[in-house]
C-alpha positions in Angstrom: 0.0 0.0 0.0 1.3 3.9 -0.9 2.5 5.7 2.1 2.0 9.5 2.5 5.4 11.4 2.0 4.9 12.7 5.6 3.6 10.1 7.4 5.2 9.4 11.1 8.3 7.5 10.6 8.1 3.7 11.0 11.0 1.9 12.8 9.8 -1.5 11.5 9.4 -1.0 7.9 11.7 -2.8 5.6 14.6 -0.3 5.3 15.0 0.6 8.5 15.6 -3.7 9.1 18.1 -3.8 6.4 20.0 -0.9 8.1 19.7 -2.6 11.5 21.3 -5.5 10.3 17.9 -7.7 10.6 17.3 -8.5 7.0 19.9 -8.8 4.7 21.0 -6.9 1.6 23.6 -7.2 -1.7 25.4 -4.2 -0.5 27.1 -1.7 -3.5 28.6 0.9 -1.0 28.2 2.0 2.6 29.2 5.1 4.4 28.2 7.1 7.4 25.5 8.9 5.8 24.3 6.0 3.1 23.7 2.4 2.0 23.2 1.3 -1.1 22.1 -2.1 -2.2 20.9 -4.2 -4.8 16.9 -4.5 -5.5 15.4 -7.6 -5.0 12.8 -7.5 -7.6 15.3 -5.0 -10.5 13.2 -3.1 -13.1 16.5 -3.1 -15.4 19.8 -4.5 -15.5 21.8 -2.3 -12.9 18.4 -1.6 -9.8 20.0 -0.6 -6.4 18.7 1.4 -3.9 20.5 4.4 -1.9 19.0 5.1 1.3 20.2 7.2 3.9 21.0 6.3 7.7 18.3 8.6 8.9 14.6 8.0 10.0 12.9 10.1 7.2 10.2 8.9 5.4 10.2 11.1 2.5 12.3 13.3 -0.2 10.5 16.3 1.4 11.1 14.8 5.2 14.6 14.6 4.4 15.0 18.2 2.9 13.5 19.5 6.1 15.3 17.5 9.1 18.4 16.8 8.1 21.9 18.1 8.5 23.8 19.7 5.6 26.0 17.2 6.2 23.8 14.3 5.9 22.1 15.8 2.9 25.5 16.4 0.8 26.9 12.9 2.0 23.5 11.0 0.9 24.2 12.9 -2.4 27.5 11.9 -2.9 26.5 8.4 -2.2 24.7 8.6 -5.1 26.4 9.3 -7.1 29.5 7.3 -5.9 27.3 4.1 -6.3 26.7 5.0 -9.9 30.9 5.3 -10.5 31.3 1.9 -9.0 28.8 0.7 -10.9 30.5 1.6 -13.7 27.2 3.6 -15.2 28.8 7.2 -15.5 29.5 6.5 -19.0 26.5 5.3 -20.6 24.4 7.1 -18.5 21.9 5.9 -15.5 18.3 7.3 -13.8 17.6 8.4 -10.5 13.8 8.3 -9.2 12.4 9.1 -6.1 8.8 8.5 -5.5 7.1 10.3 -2.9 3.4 9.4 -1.5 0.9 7.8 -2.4 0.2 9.4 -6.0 3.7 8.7 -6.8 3.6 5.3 -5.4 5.9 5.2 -2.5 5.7 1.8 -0.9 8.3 1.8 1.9 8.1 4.8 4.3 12.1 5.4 4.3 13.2 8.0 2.0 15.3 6.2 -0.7 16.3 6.9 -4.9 16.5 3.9 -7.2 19.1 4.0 -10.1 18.9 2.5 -13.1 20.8 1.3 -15.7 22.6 -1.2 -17.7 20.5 -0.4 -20.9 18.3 2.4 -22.7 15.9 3.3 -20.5 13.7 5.5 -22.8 11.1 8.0 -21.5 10.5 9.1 -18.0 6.4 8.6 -18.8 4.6 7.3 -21.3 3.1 9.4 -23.5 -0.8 10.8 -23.3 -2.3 10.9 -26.4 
């Protein structure tokens, strides 16, 4: 079920496990501010996850509560995920979904990135 962007922050959902240790993850890279893993069920051929240490539950929850610091090493996470992946080159997506229109599922704030292939548009078309 799609979570509101600024629900209450829930200690038990999924992330907040994998970053306790209680559920395991295919870790990429992990820092003070970050961890980034592999998704268990990938939309393309490179999916991880990046999700910082932090309780926040949404792109908008994280803008507001935390520290310059966390914010620019969650960022740099990022993007040094993407370099080990080796997707700089060819090029990779980031996506965040917040709420329920957007279809958040797990109420940590976290960015997918893709790549590993074309990706092609961001939406499909209206017409």
């Amino acid at each position: 079920m799609p979570v509101s962007g600024l629900a209450p922050y829930d200690e038990g959902n999924i992330f907040a496990r994998i970053l306790r240790g209680e559920i395991p993850a295919r870790k990429v890279l992990e820092d003070d501010f970050a961890l980034a893993f592999h998704d268990i069920a990938p939309q393309a051929p490179v999916h991880v996850l990046v999700i910082p240490k932090g309780p926040y539950v949404s792109v908008a929850d994280f803008s507001r509560k935390a520290s310059p610091a966390e914010i620019s090493g969650f960022w740099h996470a990022v993007a040094e995920t993407a370099r080990k992946l080796g997707l700089e080159d060819a090029g990779f997506r980031v996506l965040t979904n917040m709420g329920h229109d957007a279809g958040q599922e797990v109420p940590h704030f976290h960015v997918h990135i893709f790549g590993g292939q074309p990706l092609g548009p961001m939406l499909a078309a209206k017409g």
